[in-house]
Each structure stands twice: as structure tokens, then as C-alpha cells.
N, C-alpha and C positions, 0 to 999 in steps of 0.2 A: 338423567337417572331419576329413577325414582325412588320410594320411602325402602326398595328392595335393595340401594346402596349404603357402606359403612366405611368409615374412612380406617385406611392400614396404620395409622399412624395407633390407632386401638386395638393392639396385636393382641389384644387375652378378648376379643370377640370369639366365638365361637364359629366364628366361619373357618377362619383360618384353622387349617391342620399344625397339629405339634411339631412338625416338624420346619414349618414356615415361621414360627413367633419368633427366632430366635436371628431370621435371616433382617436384615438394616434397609428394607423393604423405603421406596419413594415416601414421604409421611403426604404427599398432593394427589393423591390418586385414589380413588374409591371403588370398591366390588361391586359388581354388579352381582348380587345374589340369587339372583334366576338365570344366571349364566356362570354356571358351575362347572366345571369337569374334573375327572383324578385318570391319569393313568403314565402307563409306563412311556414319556414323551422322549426321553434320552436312552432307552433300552438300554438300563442299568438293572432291573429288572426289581426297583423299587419303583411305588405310584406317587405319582407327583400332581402338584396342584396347577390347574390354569384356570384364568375366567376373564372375560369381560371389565375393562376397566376406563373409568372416567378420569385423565386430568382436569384437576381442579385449577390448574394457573393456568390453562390454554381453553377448556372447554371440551377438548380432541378424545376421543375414544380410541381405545386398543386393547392387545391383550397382555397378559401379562401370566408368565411361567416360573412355577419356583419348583428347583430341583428338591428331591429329598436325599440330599446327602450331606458330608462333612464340606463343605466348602461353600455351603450358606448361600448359595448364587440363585441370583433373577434374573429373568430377560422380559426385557420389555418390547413391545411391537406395534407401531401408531400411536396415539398418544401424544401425537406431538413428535414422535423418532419414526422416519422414513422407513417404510418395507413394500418394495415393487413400487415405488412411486407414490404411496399411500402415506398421510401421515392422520387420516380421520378416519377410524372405523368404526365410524357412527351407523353404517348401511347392516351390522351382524344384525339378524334375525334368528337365523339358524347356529346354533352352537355346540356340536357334538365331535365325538371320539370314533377315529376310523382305526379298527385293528390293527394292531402291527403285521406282517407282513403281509399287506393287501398290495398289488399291482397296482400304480396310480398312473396315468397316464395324463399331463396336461394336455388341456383343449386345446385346438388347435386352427386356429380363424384365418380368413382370408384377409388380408393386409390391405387390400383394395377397396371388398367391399362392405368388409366387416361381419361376413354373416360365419358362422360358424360351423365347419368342416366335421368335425368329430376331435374323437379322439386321435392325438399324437401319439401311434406306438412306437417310433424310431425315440422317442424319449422316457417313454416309458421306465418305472424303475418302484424296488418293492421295499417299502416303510420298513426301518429297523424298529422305532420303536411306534406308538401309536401316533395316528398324526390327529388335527384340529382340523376338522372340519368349517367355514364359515360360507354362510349363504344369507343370498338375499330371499325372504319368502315370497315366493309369487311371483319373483323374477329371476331372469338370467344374470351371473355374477357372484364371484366369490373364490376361493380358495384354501387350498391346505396350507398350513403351517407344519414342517417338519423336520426331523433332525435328521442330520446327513452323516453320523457320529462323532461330526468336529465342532459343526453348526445349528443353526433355526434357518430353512429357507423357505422360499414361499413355491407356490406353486399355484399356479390360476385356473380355476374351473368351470364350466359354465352349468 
């Protein structure tokens, strides 16, 4: 990370939203400040905080989601904690907000030779609330992060 990160543990920063200072946030993990997003990620149809984040006791990059509600809760994803097999998401280049009910369909590869089919619509299925887009720039790889209305699942994209 660069001089664009600030450690959570300094929750009256101005990065964080008012309604994150009060949540018992990791104090080992830092924002990535040029990887920012707000939106409605839980379709509670309040906007909530995600970004880009460094552990500082492993090195490991991930993201990290704070609801905007009464119940003060984070989720964390890489960083050191496993999603799809991932636990470095040091590869985000791209970091944006895909509307809530968009169709997403994950990609769908051939197992043998690896090359990439298309889109899967037999799995296809449409975002309640907005999802997290992440990609690599300039190359293939990457996926959504999104909420299923009980969970954060992933979703792989090419």
C-alpha cells in the first residue's frame, strides 16, 4: 500500500463514514484510499462502506464491508481469511459497484483446457443488493462479491 493507506485503528479519519467509527473494526488492517465504494451491498436499502484492505500482521490484501446499521457488523474477505480459495487479494486493479438487480452470470471454462466458454446462464441469478465488482486490468480474472440475503458469496468472472 501506499501513502493512499490509514490504519482503522484511527476511526475519527475522515475516510470512514459515521456510521462505520462506532463498529470494533480489525485495529491490523489499513484502507486503501483510492479504493473506495458506498452502496446498498445488503439491500437494506441503506449505503454501506467497502474498500480495499491491507493486513498488516500477514501482508495479505482483501476487502472489507461495513453494514450501515444497528448491529455494528464487518465482513472481511482475503486478507488472510479464505473466499473461493483466495486468501491474497493483492491482484484487485479494478474496484467498482455493479447495480443491484443486474443478471450476473458466472463464467464458465472448460475444465480440460482451461479456455473460456462464456457466460453460464443455467446459473445465472440477479443481485439483490449491489455487488463488488473486482478485476485484474489488462487481464482475464476476477469476480463479484455479493450478498445472497443471508451471506457475501463470490462469484468468478472472466
Amino acid at each position: 500500500m501506499t501513502s493512499d493507506s490509514v490504519g482503522i485503528q484511527n476511526v475519527n479519519d475522515s475516510i470512514l463514514p459515521d456510521f462505520a467509527k462506532d463498529v470494533n473494526l480489525p485495529a491490523n488492517i489499513l484502507i486503501d484510499k483510492s479504493k473506495i465504494i458506498f452502496g446498498d451491498f445488503n439491500a437494506d436499502q441503506y449505503e454501506d462502506f467497502a474498500s480495499v484492505v491491507k493486513n498488516l500482521d500477514n501482508g495479505f490484501h482483501g476487502v472489507l464491508i461495513v453494514h450501515n446499521n444497528d448491529k455494528l457488523e464487518y465482513f472481511l474477505f482475503g486478507a488472510g481469511d479464505e473466499i473461493n480459495g483466495m486468501k491474497d487479494l493483492d491482484w484487485i486493479d479494478i474496484f467498482e459497484i455493479i447495480p443491484k438487480g443486474e443478471i450476473i452470470a458466472p463464467t464458465l471454462v472448460d475444465s480440460e483446457t482451461g479456455d473460456i466458454i462464456g457466460p453460464d446462464e443455467n446459473q445465472q441469478f440477479r443481485l439483490l443488493g449491489n455487488g463488488i465488482f473486482m478485476h485484474i486490468e489488462e487481464a482475464s480474472g476476477g469476480g463479484i462479491l455479493y450478498w445472497t440475503g443471508e451471506k457475501y458469496e463470490w462469484c468468478h468472472i472472466e
